[in-house]
matplotlib code that plots the C-alpha trace (Angstrom):
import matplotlib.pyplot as plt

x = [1.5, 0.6, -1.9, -5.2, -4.9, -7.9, -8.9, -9.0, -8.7, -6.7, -10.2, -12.0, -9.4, -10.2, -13.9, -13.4, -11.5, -13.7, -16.7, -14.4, -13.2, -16.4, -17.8, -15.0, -16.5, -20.2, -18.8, -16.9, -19.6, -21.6, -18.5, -18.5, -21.7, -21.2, -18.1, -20.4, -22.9, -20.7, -18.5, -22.2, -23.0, -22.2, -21.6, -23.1, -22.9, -21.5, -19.9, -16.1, -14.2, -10.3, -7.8, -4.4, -4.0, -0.7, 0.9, 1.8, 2.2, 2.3, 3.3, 4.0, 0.4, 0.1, -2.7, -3.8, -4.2, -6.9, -7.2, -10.9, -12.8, -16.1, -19.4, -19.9, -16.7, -14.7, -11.2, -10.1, -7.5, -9.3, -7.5, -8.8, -6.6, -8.6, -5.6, -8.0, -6.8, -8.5, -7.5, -10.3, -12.7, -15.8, -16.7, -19.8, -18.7, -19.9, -17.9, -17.3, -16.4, -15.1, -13.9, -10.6, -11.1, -10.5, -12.0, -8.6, -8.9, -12.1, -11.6, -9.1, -8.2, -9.0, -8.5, -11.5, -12.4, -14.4, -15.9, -16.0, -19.7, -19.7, -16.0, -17.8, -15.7, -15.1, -14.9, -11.8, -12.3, -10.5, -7.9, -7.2, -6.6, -4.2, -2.4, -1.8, -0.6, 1.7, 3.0, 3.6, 6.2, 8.8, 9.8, 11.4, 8.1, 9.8, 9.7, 6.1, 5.0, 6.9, 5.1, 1.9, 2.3, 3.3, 0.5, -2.1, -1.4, -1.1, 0.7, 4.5, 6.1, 8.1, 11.7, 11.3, 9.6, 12.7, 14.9, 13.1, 13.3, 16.6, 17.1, 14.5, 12.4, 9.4, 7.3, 8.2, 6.4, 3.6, 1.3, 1.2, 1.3, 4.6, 3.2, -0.1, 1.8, 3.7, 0.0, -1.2, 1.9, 1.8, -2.5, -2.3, 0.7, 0.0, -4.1, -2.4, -0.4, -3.9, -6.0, -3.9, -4.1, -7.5, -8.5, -6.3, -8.4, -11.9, -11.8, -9.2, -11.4, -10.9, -9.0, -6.9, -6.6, -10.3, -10.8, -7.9, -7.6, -10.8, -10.5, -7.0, -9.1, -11.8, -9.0, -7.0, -10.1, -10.8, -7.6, -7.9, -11.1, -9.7, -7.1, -9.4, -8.6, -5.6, -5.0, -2.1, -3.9, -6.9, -5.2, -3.2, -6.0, -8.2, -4.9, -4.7, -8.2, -8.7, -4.8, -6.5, -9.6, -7.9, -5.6, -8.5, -8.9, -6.1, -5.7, -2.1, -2.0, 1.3, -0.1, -0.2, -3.7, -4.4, -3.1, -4.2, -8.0, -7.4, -6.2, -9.3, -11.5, -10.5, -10.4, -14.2, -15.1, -13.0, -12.6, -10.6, -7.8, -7.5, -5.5, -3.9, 0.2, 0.5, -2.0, 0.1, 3.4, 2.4, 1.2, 4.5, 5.9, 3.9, 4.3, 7.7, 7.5, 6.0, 8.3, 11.3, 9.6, 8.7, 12.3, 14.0, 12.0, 14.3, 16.5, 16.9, 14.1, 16.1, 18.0, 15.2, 13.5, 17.1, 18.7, 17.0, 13.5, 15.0, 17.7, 15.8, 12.6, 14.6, 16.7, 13.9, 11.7, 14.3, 13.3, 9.7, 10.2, 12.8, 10.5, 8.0, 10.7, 13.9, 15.5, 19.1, 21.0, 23.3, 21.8, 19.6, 21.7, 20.8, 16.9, 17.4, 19.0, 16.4, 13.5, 14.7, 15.1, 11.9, 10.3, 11.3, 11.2, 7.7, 6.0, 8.7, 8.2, 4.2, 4.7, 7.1, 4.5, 1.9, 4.1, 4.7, 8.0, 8.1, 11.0, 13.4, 14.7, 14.5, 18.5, 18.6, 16.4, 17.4, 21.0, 19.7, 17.1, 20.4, 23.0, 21.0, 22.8, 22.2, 20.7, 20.3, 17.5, 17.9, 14.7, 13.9, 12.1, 8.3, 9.0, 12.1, 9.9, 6.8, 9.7, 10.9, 7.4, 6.3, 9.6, 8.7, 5.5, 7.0, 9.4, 6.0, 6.7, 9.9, 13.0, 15.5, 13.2, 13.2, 17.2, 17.3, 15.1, 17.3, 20.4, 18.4, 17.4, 21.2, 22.7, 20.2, 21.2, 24.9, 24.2, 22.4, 24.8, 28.2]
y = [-33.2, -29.5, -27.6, -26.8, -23.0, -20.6, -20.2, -23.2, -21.0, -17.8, -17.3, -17.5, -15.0, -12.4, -12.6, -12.1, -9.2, -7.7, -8.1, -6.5, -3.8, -3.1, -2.9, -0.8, 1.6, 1.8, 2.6, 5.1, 6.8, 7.2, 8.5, 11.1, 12.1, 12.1, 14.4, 16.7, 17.1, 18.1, 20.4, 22.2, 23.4, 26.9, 25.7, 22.7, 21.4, 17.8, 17.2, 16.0, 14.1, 15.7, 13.1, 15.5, 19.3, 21.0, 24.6, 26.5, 29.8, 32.3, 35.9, 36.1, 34.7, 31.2, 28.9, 25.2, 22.6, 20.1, 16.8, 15.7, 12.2, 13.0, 11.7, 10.6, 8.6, 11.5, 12.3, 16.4, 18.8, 22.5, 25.5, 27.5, 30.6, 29.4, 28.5, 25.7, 22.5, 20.5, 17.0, 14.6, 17.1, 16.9, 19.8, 21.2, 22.8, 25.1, 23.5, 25.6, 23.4, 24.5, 23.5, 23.5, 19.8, 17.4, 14.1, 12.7, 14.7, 13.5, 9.9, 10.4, 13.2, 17.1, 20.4, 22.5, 25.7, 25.7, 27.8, 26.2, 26.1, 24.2, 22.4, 19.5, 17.2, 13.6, 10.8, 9.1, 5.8, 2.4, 3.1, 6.3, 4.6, 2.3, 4.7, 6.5, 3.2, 2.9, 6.7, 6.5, 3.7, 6.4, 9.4, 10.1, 11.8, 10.5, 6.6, 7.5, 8.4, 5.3, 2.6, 4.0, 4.5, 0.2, -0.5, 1.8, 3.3, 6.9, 9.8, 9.9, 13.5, 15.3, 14.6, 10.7, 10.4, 12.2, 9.8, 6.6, 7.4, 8.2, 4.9, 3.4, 1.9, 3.9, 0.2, -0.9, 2.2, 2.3, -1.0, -3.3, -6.7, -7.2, -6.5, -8.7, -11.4, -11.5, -10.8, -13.5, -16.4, -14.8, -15.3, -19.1, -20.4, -19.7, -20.8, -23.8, -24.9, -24.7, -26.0, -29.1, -31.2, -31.0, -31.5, -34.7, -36.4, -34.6, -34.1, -35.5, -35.5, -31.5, -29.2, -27.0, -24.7, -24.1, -23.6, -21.8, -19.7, -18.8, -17.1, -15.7, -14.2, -12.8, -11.5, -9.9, -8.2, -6.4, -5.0, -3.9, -2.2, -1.0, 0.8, 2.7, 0.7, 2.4, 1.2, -0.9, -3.0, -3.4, -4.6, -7.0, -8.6, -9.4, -11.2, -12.8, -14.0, -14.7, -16.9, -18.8, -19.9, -20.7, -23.0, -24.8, -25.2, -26.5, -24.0, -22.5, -19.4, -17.7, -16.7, -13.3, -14.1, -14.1, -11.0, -9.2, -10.3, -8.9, -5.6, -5.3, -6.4, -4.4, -1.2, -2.0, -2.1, 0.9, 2.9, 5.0, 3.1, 3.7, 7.4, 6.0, 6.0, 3.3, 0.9, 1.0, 0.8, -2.4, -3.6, -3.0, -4.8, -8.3, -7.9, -8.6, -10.8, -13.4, -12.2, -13.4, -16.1, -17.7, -17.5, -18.7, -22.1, -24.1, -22.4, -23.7, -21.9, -20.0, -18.8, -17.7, -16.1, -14.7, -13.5, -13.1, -11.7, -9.0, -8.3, -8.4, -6.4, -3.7, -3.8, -4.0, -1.5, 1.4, 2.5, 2.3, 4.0, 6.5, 7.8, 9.7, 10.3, 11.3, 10.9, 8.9, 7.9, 5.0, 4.0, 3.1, 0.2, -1.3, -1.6, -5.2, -6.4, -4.1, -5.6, -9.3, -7.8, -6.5, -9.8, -10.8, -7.1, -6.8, -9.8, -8.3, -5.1, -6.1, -8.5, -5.7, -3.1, -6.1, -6.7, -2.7, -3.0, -1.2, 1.1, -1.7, -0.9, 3.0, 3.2, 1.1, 2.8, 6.5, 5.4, 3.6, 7.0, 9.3, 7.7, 9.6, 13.4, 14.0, 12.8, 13.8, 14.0, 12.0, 11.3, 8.5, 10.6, 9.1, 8.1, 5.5, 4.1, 3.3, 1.7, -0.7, -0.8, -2.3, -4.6, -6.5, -6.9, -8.5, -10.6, -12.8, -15.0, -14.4, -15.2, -13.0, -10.3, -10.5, -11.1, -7.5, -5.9, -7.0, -5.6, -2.2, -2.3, -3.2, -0.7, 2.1, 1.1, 1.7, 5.3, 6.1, 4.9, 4.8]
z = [-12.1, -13.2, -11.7, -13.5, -14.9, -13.7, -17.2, -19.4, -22.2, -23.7, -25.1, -21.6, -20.0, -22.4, -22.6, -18.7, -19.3, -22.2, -20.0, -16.4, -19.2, -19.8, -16.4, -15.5, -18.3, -17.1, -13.8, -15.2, -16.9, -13.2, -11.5, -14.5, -13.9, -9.8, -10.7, -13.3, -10.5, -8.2, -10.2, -11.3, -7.9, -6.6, -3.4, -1.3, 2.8, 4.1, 7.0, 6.9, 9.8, 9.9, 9.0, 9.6, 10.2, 9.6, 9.2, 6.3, 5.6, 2.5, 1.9, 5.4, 6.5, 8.4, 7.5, 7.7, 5.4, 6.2, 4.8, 5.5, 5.3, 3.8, 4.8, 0.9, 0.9, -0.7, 0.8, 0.0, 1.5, 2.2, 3.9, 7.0, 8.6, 11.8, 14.9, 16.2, 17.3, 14.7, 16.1, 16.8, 15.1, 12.6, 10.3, 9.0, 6.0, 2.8, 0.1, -3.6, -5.7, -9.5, -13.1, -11.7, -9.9, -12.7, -12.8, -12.0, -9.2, -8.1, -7.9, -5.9, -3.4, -4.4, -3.0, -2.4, -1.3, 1.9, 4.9, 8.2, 9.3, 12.9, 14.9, 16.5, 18.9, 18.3, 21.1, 20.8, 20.0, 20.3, 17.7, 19.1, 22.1, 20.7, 19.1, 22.5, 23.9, 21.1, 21.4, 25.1, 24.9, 23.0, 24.1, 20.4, 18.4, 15.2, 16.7, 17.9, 14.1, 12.5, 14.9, 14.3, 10.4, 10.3, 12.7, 11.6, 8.3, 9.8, 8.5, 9.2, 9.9, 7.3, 8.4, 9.0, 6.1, 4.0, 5.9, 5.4, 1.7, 1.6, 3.2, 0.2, 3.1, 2.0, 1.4, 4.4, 6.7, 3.9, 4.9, 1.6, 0.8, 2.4, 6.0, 5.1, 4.1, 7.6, 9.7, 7.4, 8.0, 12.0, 12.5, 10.6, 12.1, 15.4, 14.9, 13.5, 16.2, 18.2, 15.7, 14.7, 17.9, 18.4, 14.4, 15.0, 18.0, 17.2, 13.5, 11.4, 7.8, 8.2, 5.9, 8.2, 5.4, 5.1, 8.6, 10.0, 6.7, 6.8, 10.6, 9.4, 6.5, 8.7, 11.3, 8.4, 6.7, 10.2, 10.2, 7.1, 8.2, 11.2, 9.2, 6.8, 4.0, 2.8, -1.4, -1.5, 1.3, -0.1, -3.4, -0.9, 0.7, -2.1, -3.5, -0.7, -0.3, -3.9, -3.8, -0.7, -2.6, -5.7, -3.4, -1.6, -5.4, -6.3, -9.2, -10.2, -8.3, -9.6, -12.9, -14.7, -15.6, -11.9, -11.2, -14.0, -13.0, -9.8, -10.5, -13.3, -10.4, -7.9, -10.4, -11.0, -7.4, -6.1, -9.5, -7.1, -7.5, -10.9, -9.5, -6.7, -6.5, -4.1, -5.5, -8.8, -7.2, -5.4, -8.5, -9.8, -6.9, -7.4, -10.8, -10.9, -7.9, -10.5, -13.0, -10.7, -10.0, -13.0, -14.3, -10.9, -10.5, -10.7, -7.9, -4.3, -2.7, 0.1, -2.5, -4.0, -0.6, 0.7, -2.3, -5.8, -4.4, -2.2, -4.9, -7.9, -6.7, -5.8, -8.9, -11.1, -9.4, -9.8, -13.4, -12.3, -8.5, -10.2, -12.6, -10.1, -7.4, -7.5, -4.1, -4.6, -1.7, -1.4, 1.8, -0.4, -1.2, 2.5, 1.4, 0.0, 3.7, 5.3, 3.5, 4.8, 8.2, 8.9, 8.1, 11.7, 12.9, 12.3, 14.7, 17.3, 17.6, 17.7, 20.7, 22.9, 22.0, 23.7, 26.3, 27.1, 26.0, 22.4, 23.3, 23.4, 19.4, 20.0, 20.2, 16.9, 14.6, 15.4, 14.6, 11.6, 10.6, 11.3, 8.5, 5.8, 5.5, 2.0, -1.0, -4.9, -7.4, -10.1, -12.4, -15.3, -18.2, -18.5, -21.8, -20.8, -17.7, -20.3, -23.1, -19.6, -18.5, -21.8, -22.1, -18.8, -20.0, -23.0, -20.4, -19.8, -22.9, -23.8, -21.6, -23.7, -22.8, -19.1, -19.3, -21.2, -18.8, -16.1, -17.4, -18.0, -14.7, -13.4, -15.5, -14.0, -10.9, -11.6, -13.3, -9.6, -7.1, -8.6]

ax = plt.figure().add_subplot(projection="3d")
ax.plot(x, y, z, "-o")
ax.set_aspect("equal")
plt.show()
């Protein structure tokens, strides 16, 4: 027996998308007039709390490039020749903003002239704690700035991050879906093993999945909280929320109709989103989740968790990862095994770094970040990513289709690493 669809209707899915579409528009329209204010003002003050600080330098003269949290929600890069120390700092600052910010820029993150007013200090606070704790179990800064960046979403350093995408890893340091889904299985397994004997003698009529879900829900949206909400992870956890609801439901949940409602709903409640890299790269990635899925149903399903997911998504993501950057590498090639390996990688290195012990791997990864010498750049013009990105769209309803876009796919592949 099928499930029930989430809309009954091809008609009822697209008068919920004519009436997000249009939401989307009158949202729009405010954040153009936000962005028309702001561009109109000589100059204007708001404090800022610094995110990262690093050193540049041009025609012989060092600077430092700021990226700042503003107190309006904004996030903006600024320069300063000032040799402070700007860690764990809030500005006062004299912002000049100019035609030159589009409104591309503005939804997402800007540069902007500025004049430092007033350095105030910040207490450190709990996550600033825990990423000390983290730090201090590896002596290797590069180590220190990877566990962080899959705990906490901060920034990696330079070389690692050249390495890691050499090594086509970069979704695995960047928190997504893929390290929700592992909190998520991690938080309701183990409140499950709790929960169960006592629903059994106290409360048998129950439903394990509303209760424990619900905690793992709450549990998982404070980490998301806790990690400033970075796009793909947002996108990630109202999937998640929404698929756990529809399957307290009893809805299908692996539906293109589902997904597309999501990303139109999220794009209306963050329009931000709407410029963000990540956000449409992990689109990307679900996307053709479902599309593997839907064709591979009738495989075993280890099959289909050890060998066609890991496989295909990194196949079929190549056109679309290929046309914004270029870095080739055939240790690339290791990203399918690495992606499968990091599944049980992840809970570990979380319980050693519990247990004081998160140095334990060091030797490991800096052998694994060191195979990486050299890589080239090889690009997909815009135009052949849109003509592959329409042709897995048309893979939803015709089989032929997907089978075509596959072989694409496969045949870029070869062209990059043979």
């Amino acid at each position: 027996m099928e499930k029930p669809k989430l809309f009954e209707s091809t008609k009822s899915f697209v008068w919920t998308i004519a009436v997000l579409v249009i939401f989307l528009l009158v949202r729009l329209f405010f954040e153009y007039q936000s962005y028309q204010n702001f561009t109109s003002k000589p100059f204007y003050y708001t404090y800022a709390k610094v995110l990262t600080a690093y050193k540049k330098s041009k025609n012989g003269r060092a600077y430092q490039v700021l990226k700042l949290h503003g107190e309006d929600g904004s996030f903006f890069y600024t320069t300063t020749h000032r040799k402070n120390d700007f860690s764990y700092k809030r500005l006062r600052l004299q912002l000049f903003p100019n035609k030159d910010i589009s409104f591309k820029d503005y939804l997402g993150t800007f540069y902007v002239k500025s004049r430092i007013k007033k350095v105030q200090n910040l207490p450190k606070t709990f996550k600033d704690a825990l990423l000390g704790k983290v730090a201090s179990q590896h002596k290797d800064l590069s180590l220190q700035s990877f566990y962080n960046a899959i705990f906490f979403a901060t920034p990696i350093a330079k070389t690692l991050r050249e390495k890691i995408s050499m090594l086509g890893i970069s979704h695995l340091v960047a928190l997504s879906g893929f390290h929700l889904g592992i909190l998520w299985g991690l938080v309701y397994g183990l409140l499950l093993l709790v929960y169960r004997p006592i629903q059994q003698k106290h409360f048998p009529y129950r439903h394990a999945l509303f209760d424990v879900g619900l905690v793992a829900m709450i549990f998982l949206g404070a980490y998301l909280w806790f990690v400033d909400f970075p796009p793909s992870l947002v996108r990630s956890y109202a999937m998640v929320l929404v698929g756990w609801v529809v399957l307290l439901l009893g809805i299908e949940l692996l539906s293109f109709t589902f997904l597309t409602t999501i990303l139109l709903t999220l794009i209306v409640l963050f329009p931000a989103l709407l410029v963000s890299l990540s956000f449409w790269l992990s689109v990307a990635g679900v996307f053709y989740i479902f599309l593997l899925l839907q064709y591979a149903k009738t495989f075993n399903k280890w099959m289909i968790t050890l060998l066609f997911i890991p496989l295909g998504i990194f196949t079929l993501m190549l056109p679309v990862v290929h046309s914004i950057f270029g870095v080739t590498s055939t240790y690339q090639l290791l990203s399918p095994l690495l992606s499968l390996l990091f599944i049980p990688f992840y809970p570990m290195v979380i319980l050693l770094h519990l247990l004081g012990m998160g140095d334990l791997l060091d030797a490991g990864l800096q052998w694994l970040f060191s195979l990486p010498q050299g890589n080239e750049d090889k690009f997909l013009p815009l135009w052949a990513m849109l003509g592959y990105v329409a042709l897995s769209i048309g893979a939803i309803w015709q089989r032929k289709l997907f089978y075509v876009v596959f072989g694409l796919a496969f045949g870029y592949s070869g062209y990059l690493f043979l």
